[in-house]
C-alpha positions as a Markdown table, in Angstrom:
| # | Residue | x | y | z |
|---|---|---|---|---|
| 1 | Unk | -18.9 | 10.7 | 16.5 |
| 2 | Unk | -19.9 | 11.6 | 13.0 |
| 3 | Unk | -23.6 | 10.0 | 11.7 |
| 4 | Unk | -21.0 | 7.9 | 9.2 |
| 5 | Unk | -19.5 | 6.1 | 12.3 |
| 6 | Unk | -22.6 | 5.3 | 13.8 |
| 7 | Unk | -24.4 | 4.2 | 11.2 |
| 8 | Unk | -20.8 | 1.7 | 10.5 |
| 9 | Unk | -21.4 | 0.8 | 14.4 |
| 10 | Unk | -25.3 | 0.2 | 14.2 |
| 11 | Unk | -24.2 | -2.1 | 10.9 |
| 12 | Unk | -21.1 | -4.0 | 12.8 |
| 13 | Unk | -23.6 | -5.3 | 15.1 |
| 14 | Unk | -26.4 | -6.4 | 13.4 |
| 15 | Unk | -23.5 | -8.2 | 10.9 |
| 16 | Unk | -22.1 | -9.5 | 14.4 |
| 17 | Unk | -25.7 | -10.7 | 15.4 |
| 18 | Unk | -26.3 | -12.2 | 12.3 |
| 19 | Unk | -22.9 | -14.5 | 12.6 |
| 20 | Unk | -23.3 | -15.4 | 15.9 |
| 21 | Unk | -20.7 | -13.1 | 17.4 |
| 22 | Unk | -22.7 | -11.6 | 19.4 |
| 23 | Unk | -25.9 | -13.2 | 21.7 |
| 24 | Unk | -29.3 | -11.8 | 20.8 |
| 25 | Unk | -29.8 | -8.8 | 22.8 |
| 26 | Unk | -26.7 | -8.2 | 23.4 |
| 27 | Unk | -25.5 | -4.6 | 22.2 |
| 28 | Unk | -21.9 | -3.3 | 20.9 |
| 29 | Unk | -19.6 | -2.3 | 24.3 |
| 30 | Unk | -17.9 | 0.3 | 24.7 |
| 31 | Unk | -14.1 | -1.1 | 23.4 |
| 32 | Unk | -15.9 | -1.6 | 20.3 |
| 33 | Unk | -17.2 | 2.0 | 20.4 |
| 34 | Unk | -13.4 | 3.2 | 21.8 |
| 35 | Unk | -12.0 | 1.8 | 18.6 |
| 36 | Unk | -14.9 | 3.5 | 16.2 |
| 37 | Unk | -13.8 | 6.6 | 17.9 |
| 38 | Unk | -10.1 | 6.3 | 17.5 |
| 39 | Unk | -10.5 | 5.9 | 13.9 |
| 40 | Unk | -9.9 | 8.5 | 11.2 |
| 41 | Unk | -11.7 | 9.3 | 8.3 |
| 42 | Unk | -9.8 | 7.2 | 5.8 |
| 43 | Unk | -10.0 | 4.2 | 8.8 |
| 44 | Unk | -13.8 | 4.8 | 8.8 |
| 45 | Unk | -14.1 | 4.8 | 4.7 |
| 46 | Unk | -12.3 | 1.1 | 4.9 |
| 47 | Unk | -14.5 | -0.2 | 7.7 |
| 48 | Unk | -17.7 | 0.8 | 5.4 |
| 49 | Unk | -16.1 | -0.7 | 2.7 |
| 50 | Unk | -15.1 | -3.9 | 4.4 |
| 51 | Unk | -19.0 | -4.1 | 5.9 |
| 52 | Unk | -20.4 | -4.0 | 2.6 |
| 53 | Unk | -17.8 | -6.7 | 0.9 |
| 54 | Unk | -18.6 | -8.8 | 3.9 |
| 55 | Unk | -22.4 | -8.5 | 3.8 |
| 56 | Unk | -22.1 | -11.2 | 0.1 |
| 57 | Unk | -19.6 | -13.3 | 2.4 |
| 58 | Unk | -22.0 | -16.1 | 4.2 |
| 59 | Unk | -18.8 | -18.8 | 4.1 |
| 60 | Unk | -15.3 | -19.3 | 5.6 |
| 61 | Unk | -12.7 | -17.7 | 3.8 |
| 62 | Unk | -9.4 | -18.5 | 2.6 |
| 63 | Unk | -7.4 | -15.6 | 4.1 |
| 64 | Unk | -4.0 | -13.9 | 3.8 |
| 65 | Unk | -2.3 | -10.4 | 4.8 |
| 66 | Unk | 0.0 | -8.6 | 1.8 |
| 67 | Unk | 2.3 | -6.2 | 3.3 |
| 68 | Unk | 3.0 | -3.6 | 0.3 |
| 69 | Unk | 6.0 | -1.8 | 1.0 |
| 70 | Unk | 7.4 | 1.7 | -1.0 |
| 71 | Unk | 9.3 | -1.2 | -2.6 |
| 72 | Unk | 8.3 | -4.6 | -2.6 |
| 73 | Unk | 5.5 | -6.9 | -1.4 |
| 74 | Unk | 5.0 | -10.0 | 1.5 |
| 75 | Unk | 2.2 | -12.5 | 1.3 |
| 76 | Unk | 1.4 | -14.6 | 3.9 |
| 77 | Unk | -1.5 | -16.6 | 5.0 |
| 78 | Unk | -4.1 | -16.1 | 8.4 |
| 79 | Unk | -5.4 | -19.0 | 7.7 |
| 80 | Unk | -9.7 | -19.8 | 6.7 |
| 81 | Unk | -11.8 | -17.3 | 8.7 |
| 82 | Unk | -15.5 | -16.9 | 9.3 |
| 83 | Unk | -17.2 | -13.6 | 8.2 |
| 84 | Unk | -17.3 | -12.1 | 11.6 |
| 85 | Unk | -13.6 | -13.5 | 12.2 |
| 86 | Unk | -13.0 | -11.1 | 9.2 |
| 87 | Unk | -14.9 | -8.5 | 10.5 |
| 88 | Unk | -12.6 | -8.9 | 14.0 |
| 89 | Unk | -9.8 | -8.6 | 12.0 |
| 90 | Unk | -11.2 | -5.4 | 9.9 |
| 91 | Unk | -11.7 | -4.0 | 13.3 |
| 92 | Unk | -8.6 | -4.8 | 15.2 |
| 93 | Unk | -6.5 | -3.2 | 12.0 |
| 94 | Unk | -7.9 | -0.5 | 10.8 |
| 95 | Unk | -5.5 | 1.2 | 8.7 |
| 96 | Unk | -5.9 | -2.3 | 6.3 |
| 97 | Unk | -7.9 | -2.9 | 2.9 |
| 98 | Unk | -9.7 | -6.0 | 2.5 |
| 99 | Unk | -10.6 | -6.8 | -0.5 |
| 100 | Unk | -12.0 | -10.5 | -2.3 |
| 101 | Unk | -10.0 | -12.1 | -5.3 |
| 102 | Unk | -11.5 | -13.6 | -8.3 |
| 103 | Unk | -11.0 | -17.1 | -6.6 |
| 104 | Unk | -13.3 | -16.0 | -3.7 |
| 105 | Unk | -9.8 | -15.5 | -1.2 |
| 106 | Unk | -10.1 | -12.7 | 0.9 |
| 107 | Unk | -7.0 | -10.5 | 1.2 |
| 108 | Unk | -6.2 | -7.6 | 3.4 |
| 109 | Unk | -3.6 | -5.1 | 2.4 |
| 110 | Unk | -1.6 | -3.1 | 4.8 |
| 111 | Unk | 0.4 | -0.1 | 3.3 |
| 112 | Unk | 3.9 | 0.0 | 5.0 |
| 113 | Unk | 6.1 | 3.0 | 4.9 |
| 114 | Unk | 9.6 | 1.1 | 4.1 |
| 115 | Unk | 11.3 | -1.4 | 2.1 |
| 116 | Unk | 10.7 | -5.4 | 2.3 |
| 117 | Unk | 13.5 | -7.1 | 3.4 |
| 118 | Unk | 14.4 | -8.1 | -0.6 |
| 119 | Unk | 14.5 | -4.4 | -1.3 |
| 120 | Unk | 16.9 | -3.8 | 1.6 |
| 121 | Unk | 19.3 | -6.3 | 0.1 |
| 122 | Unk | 19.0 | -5.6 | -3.3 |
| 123 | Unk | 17.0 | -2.5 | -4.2 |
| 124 | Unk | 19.0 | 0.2 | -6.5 |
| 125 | Unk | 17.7 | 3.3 | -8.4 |
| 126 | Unk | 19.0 | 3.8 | -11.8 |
| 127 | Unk | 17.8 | 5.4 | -15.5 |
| 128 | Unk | 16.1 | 3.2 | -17.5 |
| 129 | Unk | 15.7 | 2.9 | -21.4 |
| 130 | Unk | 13.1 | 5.5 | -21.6 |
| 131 | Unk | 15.5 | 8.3 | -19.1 |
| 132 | Unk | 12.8 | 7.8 | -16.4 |
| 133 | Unk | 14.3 | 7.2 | -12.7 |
| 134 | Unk | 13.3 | 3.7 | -11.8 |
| 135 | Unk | 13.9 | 1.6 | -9.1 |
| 136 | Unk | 15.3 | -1.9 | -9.9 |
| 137 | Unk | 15.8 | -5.7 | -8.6 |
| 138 | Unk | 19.3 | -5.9 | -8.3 |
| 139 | Unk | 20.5 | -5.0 | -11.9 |
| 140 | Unk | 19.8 | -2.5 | -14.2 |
| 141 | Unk | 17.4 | -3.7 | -16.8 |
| 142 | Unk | 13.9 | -3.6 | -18.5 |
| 143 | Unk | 13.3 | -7.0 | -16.8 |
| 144 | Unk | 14.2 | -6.0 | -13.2 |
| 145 | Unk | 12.0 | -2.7 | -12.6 |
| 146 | Unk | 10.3 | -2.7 | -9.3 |
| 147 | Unk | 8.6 | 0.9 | -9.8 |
| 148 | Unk | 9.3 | 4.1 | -12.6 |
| 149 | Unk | 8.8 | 7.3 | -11.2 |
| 150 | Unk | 9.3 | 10.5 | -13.6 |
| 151 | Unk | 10.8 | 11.1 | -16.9 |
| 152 | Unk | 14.4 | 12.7 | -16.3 |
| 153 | Unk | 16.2 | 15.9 | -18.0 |
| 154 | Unk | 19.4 | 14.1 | -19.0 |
| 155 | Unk | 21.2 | 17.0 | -20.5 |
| 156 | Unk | 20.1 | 19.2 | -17.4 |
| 157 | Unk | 21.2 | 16.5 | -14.7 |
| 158 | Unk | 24.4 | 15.3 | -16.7 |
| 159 | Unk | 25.4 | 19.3 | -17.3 |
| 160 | Unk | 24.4 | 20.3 | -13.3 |
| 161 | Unk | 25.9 | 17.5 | -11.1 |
| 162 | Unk | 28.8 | 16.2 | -10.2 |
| 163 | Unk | 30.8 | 13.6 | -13.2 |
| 164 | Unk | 31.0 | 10.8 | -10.5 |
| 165 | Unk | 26.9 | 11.3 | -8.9 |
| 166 | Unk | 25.8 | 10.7 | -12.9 |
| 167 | Unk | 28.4 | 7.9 | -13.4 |
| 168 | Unk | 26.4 | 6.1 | -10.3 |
| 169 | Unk | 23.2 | 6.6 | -11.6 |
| 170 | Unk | 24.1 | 5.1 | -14.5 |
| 171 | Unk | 25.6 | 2.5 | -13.1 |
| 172 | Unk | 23.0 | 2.3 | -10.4 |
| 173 | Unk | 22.6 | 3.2 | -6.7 |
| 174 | Unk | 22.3 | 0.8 | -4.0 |
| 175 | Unk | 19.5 | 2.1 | -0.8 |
| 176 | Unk | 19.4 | -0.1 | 1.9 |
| 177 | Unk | 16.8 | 1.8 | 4.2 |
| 178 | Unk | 13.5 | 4.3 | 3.3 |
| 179 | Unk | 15.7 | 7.3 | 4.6 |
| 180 | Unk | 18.2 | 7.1 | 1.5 |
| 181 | Unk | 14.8 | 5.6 | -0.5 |
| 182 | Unk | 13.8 | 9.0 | 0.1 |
| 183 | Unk | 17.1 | 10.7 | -0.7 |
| 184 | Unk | 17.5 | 9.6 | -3.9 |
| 185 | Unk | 14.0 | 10.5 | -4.9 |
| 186 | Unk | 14.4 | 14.4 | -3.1 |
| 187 | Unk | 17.5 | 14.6 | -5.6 |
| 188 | Unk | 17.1 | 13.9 | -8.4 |
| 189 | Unk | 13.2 | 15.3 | -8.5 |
| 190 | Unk | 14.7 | 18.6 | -9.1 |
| 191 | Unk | 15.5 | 17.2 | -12.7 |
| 192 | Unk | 12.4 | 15.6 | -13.6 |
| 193 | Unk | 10.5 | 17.0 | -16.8 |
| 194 | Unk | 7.7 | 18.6 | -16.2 |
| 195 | Unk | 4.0 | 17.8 | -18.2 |
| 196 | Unk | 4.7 | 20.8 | -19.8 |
| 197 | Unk | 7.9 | 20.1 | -21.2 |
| 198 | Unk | 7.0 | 16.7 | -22.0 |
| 199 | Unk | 3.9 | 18.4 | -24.0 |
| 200 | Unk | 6.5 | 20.9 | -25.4 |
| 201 | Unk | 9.0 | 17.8 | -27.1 |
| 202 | Unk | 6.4 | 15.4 | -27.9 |
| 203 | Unk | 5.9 | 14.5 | -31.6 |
């Protein structure tokens, strides 16, 4: 156990204490100190972080989870919780963010490997108007860009592939799962410009 988990343990329970999760006396168990210990690094940095948010929270909380996906986003709501309820919930899910809007809401952000449903449906990767690979809602167009990932060599990629794989991307290419999410992006990186090039043609 590193002296960073322990002092995040020794500060969970006075926070605890101090809401009333715990009776005075009383002292942190041992699934509490089971989960501390299961925790990486990155897990360990996010429970500091969450202590010291929580430590300017005295009042219940309007609360919701936001699942961010590679592509897309889900909001829904957990409903008012207390400080330590928030702290619970920091503990039970480590791998999340919580953070505090301007409208005092607390939010915590989970980080999912894979598309939201919408994406599944209607997520396609196409060029936009600046040649950069971008991932779009449905149609191709400066209104419907989910994400833009690199800057592509046009004359490169239309001279090296096949007629019909540059006709698609023009036209777009439907993914339905992260595997071809992934597939796109492995194939077409190989004709990305590079900072150097980009330095090289810039005005």
């Amino acid at each position: 156990m590193t002296f960073g988990t322990w002092t995040a343990i020794c500060i969970t329970g006075w926070l605890l204490h101090t809401a009333g999760y715990l009776p005075s006396g009383a002292s942190i168990g041992k699934p509490v100190k089971e989960t501390f210990a299961k925790q990486t690094p990155a897990d360990e940095n996010r429970l500091n972080e969450a202590i010291a948010t929580l430590k300017g929270i005295t009042d219940s909380r309007e609360t919701y989870l936001l699942k961010s996906y590679l592509c897309g986003e889900e909001r829904q709501g957990l409903g008012v919780k207390t400080p330590n309820q928030l702290l619970s919930e920091q503990m039970k899910h480590p791998e999340w963010t919580l953070s505090v809007g301007a409208g005092g809401e607390v939010t915590f952000t989970d980080e999912i490997e894979d598309l939201s449903s919408e994406c599944k449906l209607r997520a396609v990767f196409g060029i936009d108007d600046n040649g950069n690979l971008s991932l779009f809602n449905g149609t191709l167009g400066k209104d419907h860009v989910i994400r833009t990932f690199f800057q592509l060599n046009i004359k490169y990629l239309e001279s090296s592939l096949p007629v019909e794989t540059v006709k698609q991307l023009h036209q777009g290419i439907r993914i339905s799962d992260v595997d071809e999410y992934y597939s796109v992006l492995s194939t077409f990186s190989d004709y990305a410009i590079q900072d150097s090039e980009r330095a090289m043609t810039t005005p």
